[in-house]
C-alpha positions as CSV (number, residue, x, y, z in Angstrom):
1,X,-0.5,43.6,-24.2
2,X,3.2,44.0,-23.9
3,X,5.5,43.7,-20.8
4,X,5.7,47.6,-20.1
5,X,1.9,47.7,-20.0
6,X,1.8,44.2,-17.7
7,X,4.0,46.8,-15.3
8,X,1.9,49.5,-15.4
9,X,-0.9,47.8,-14.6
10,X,1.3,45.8,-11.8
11,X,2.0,49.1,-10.2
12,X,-1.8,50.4,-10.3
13,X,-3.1,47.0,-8.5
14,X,0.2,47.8,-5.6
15,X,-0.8,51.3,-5.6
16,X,-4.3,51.1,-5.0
17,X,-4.3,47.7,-2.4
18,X,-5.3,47.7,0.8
19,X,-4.3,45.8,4.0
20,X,-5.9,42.1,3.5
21,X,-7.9,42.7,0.7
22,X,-6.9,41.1,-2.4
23,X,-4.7,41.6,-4.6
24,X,-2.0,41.9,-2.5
25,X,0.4,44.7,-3.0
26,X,3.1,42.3,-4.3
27,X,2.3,42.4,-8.2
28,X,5.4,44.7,-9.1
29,X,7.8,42.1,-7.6
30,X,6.5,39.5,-9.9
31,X,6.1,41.4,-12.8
32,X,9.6,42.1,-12.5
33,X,10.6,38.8,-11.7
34,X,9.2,37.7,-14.6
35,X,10.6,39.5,-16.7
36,X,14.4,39.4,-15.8
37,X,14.1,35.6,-16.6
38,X,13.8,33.6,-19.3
39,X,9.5,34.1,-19.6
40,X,10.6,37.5,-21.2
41,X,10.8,35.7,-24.6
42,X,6.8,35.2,-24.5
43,X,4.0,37.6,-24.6
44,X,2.5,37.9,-21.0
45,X,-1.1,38.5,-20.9
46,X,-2.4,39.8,-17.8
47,X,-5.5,38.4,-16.3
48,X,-7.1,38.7,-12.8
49,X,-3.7,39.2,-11.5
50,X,-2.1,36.3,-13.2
51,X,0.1,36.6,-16.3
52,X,-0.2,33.5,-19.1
53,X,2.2,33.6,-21.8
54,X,2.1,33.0,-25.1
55,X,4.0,32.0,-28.1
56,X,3.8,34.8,-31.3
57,X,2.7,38.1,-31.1
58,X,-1.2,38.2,-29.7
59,X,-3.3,36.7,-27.6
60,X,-4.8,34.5,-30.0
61,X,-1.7,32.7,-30.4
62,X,-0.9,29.3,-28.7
63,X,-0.7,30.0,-24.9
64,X,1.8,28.2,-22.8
65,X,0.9,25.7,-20.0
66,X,2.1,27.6,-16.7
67,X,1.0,31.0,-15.5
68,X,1.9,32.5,-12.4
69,X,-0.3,35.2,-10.2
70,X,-0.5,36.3,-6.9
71,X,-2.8,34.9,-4.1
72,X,-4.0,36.3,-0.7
73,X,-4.5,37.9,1.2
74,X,-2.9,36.3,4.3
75,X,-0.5,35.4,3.4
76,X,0.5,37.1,0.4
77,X,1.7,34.7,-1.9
78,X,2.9,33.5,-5.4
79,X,1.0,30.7,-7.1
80,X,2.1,28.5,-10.3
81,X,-0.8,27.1,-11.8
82,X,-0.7,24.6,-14.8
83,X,-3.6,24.6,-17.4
84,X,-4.3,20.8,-17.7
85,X,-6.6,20.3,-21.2
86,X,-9.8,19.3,-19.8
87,X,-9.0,19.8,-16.4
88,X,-8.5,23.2,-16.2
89,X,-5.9,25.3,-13.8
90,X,-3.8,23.2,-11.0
91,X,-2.0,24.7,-8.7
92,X,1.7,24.0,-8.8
93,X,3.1,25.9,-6.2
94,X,2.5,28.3,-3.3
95,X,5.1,30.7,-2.2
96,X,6.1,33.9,-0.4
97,X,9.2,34.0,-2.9
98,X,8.6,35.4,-6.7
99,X,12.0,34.3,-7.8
100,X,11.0,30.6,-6.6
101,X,7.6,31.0,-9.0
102,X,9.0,32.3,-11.9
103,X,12.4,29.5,-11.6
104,X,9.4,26.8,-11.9
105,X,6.9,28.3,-14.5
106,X,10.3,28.8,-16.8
107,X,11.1,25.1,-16.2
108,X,7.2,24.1,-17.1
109,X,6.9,26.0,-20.4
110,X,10.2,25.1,-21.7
């Protein structure tokens, strides 16, 4: 999965959302955050409205610690989660602003 499918996909999930029903229709923005920054360099993998990126060219390939998705509804928000081994998924960081998650998952998978 390559950034202009992550897009499309981002743009079906705004299309097709509904008033407080989740996800919210903010994908797009972060899909597009995301990639105008410094995240581009990895492969995104899209999952349950979250992207994970990864180092090389699949899936299979080591993923990086920090992922980003949307969360919602009410508010509609951003969240930075960061895959602990063992521990699983903590959340990092809860936002309205997409520019704000993506400025701290590049910092986290420098």
């Amino acid at each position: 999965m390559g950034w202009d499918e992550i897009l499309e996909r981002a743009r079906r999930y705004d299309a097709t959302a509904r008033p407080g029903e989740w996800p919210p229709p903010i994908c797009v923005a972060l899909v597009s955050a995301a990639f105008g920054s410094a995240l581009r360099r990895f492969l995104p993998v899209w999952s349950m409205s979250a992207i994970w990126f990864h180092d090389g060219t699949g899936p299979d390939d080591p993923r990086k610690p920090a992922a980003i998705g949307v969360a919602g509804p009410d508010p509609d928000e951003y969240v930075v989660w960061w895959d602990e081994p063992g521990r699983g998924p903590v959340i990092q960081l809860l936002t309205t602003d997409p520019q704000e998650a993506v400025a701290l998952a590049v910092l986290l998978n420098r």
